[in-house]
C-alpha positions as CSV (number, residue, x, y, z in Angstrom):
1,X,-48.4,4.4,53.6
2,X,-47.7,1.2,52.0
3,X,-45.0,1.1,49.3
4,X,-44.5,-1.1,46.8
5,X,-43.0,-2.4,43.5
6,X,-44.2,-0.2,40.9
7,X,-44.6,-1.3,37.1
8,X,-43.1,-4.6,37.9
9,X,-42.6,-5.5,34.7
10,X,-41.5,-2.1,33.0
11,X,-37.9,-2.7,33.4
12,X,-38.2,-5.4,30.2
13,X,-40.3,-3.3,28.3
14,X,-37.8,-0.3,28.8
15,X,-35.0,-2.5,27.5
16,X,-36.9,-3.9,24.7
17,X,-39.2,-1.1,23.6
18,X,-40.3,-3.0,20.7
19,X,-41.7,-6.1,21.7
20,X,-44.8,-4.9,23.4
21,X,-45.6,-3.2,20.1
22,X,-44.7,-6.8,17.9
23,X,-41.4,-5.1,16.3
24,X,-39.7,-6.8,14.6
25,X,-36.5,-8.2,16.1
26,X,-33.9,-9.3,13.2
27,X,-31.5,-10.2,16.0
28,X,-33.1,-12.3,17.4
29,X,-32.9,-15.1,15.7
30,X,-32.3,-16.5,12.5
31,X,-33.6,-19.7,12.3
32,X,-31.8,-22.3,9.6
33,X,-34.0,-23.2,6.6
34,X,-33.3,-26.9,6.8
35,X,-35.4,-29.9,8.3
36,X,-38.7,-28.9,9.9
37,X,-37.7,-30.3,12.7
38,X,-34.5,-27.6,13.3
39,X,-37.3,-24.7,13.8
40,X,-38.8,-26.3,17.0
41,X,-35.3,-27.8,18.5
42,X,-33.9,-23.9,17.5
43,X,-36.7,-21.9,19.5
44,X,-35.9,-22.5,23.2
45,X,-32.0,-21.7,22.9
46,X,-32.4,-19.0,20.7
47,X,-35.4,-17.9,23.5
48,X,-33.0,-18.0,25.9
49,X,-30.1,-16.3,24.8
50,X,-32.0,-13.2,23.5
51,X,-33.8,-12.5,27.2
52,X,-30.2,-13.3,28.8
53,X,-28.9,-10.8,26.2
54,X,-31.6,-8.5,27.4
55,X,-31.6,-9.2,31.4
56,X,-27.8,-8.3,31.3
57,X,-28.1,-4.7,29.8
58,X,-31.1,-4.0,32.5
59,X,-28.6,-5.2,34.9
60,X,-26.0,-3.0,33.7
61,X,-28.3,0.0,33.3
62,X,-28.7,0.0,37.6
63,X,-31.5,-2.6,38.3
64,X,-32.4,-3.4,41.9
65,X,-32.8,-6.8,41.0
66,X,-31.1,-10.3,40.2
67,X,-33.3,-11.7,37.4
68,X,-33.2,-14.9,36.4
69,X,-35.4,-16.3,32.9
70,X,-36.4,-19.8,32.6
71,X,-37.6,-20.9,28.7
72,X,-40.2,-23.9,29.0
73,X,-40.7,-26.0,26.0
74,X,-42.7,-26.6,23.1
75,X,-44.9,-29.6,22.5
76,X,-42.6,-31.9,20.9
77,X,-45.3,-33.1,18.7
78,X,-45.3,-29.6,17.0
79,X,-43.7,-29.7,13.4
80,X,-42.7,-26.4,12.6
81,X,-41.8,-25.6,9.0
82,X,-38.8,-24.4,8.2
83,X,-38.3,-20.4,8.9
84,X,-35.1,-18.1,8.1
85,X,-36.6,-15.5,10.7
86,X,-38.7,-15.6,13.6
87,X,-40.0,-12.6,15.2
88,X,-40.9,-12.6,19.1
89,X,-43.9,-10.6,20.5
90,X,-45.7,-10.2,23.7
91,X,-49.0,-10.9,23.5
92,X,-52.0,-9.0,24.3
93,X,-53.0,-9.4,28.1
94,X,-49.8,-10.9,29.0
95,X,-46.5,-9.1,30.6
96,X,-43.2,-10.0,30.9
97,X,-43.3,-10.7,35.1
98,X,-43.8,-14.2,36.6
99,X,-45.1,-17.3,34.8
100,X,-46.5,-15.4,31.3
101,X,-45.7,-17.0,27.7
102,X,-44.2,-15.3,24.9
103,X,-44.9,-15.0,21.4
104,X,-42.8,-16.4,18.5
105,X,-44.3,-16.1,14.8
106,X,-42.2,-17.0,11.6
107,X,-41.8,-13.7,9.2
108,X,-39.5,-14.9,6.6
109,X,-40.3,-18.5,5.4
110,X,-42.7,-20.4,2.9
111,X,-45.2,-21.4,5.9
112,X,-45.8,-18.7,8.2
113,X,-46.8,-20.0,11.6
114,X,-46.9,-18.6,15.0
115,X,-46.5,-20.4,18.9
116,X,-46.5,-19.5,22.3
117,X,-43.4,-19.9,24.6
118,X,-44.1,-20.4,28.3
119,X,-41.4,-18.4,29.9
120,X,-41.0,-17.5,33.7
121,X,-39.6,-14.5,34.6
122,X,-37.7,-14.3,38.0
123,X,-36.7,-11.1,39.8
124,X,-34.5,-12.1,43.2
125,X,-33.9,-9.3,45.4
126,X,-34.1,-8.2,49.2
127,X,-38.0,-8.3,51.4
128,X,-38.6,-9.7,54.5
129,X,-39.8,-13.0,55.3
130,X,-41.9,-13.8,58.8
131,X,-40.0,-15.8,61.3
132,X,-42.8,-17.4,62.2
133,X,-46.7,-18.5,62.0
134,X,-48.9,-15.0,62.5
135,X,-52.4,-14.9,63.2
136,X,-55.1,-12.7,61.2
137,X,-55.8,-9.6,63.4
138,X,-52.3,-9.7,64.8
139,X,-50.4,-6.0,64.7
140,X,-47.0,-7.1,63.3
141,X,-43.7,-5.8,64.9
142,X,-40.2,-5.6,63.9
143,X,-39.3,-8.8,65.6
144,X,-42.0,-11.0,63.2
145,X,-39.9,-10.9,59.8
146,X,-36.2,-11.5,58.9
147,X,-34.7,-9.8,55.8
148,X,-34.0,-12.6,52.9
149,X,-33.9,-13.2,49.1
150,X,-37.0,-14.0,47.2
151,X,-38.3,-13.7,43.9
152,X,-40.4,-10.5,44.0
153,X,-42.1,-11.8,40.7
154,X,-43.4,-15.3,42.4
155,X,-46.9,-13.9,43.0
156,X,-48.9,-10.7,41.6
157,X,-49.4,-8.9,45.3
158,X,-46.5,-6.6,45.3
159,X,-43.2,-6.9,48.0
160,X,-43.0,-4.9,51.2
161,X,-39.5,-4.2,50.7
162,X,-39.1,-1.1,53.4
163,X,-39.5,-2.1,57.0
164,X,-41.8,0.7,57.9
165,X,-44.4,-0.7,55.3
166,X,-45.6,-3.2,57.3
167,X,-44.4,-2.4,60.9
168,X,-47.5,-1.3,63.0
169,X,-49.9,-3.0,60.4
170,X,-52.2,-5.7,60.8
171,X,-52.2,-9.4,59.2
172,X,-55.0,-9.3,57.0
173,X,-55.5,-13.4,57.4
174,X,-53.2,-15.7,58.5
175,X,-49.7,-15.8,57.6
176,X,-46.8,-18.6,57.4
177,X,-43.6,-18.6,58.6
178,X,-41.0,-18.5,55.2
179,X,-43.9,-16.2,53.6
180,X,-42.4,-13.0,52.3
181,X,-44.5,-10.4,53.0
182,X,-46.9,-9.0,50.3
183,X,-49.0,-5.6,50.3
184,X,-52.6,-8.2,50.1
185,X,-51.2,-9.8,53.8
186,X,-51.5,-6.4,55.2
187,X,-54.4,-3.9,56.6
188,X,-53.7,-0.3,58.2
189,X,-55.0,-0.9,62.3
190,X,-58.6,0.4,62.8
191,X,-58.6,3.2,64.5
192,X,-62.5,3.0,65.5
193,X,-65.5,0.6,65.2
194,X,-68.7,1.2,63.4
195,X,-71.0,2.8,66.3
196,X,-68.1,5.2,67.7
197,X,-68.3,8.2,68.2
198,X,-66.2,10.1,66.1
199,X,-64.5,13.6,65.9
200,X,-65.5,15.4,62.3
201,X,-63.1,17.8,60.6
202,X,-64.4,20.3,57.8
203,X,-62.2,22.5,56.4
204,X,-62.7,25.4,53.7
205,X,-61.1,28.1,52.1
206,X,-59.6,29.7,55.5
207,X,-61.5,27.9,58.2
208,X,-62.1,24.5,59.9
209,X,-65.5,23.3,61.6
210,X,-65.0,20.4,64.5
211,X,-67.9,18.3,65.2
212,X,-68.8,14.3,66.1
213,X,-70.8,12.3,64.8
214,X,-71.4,8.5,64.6
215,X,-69.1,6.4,62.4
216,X,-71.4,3.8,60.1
217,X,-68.7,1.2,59.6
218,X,-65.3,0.9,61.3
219,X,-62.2,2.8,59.8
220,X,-58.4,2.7,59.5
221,X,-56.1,5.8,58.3
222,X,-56.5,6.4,54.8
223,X,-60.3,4.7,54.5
224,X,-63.3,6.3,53.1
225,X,-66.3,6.4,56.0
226,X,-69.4,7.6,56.3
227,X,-70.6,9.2,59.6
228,X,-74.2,10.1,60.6
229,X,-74.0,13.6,62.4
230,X,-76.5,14.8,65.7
231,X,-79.2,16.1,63.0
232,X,-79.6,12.8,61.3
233,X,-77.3,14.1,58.2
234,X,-75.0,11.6,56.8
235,X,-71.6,13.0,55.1
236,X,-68.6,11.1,53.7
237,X,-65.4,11.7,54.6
238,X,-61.4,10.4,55.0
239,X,-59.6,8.7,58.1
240,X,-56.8,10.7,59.6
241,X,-54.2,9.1,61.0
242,X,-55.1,10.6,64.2
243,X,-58.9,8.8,64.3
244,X,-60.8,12.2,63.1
245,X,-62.9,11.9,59.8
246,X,-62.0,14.8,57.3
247,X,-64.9,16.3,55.1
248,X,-63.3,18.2,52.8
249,X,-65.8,21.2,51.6
């Protein structure tokens, strides 16, 4: 079984309960009423220092992983009217992992407006990284990937982080040396191809039937199948990690 990275993004959301919901945060920032140019210069600092603020209590509260926030900029051509409050928010569709944006809207000021921050979101930790190039189709061993740190949130597939998630599994297309491997690079092995013949487990309350039959398409542990049986009946059933199908009745 393959693990991965569950909830990548929860660990923000834990910290900072209300922003998914568009709480109000009054510590945010408090933007001074002044020029109208102070509200755009204001934003990206202010940005920054309140994710910092909340990256170091996930930090300190046991997480896994080194993250790192970068705050991209506004267009400079914006001219933001002066606002004593502004009130982050995450909008809908968008999460808190990898490249995403982040909501700012002015709650306290005589033009209420409201921008998006792009914002990267980096989380550095341990995975392993291929020591070389590896061909689609190839079953990867321990020697093909060196332990490293990357940014788990640089792309959406999640990270093999344990060894025995991808040892024994197959490169699902080809692969680059430097790539840290990702649950989409990999396939379980298949264990028969479409036209074998096939061993057939049903199993009921207190007994099991053992047939064969004819598998339809190929199959690796944990796959769905269908199998055509010696009267012409075709039944559906699940991979075992020993090659048998298993109809459960």
């Amino acid at each position: 079984m393959i693990s991965t990275l569950s909830s990548p993004w929860s660990w923000l959301r834990r910290a900072l309960p209300g922003m998914a919901l568009g709480v109000a945060l009054g510590a945010f920032a408090q933007v001074p009423a002044s020029t109208p140019g102070d509200s755009l210069a204001d934003i990206g600092p202010l940005t920054q220092r309140w994710l910092d603020d909340a990256l170091q209590r996930v930090q300190a509260g046991g997480s896994a992983l080194r993250m790192e926030v970068v705050v991209g900029t506004l267009d400079p051509r914006l001219r933001l009217a002066p606002c004593a409050r502004v009130e982050p928010y995450l909008p809908a569709g968008a999460r808190l992992w990898g490249r995403t944006r982040l909501g700012l809207r002015c709650v306290e000021g005589q033009v209420q407006w409201n921008v998006f921050l792009p914002v990267t979101i980096k989380a550095w930790g341990p995975a392993w990284v291929l020591a070389g190039n590896v061909q689609s189709g190839k079953v990867l061993t321990a020697a093909d990937a060196v332990q490293d740190e990357v940014d788990w949130a640089a792309e959406s597939a999640a990270v093999l982080a344990n060894q025995e998630s991808w040892v024994g599994q197959v490169a699902s297309r080809q692969l680059l040396a430097g790539q840290a491997l990702r649950q989409s690079m990999v396939r379980p092995p298949e264990l028969f191809r479409a036209g074998a013949q096939v061993r057939v487990v049903a199993q009921g309350a207190g007994y099991v039937i053992t047939s064969a039959g004819q598998a339809l398409s190929s199959g690796a542990a944990g796959q769905a199948v269908r199998v055509r049986m010696d009267n012409g009946r075709i039944i559906s059933g699940t991979v075992s990690e020993d090659g048998a199908v298993e109809v459960a009745l």
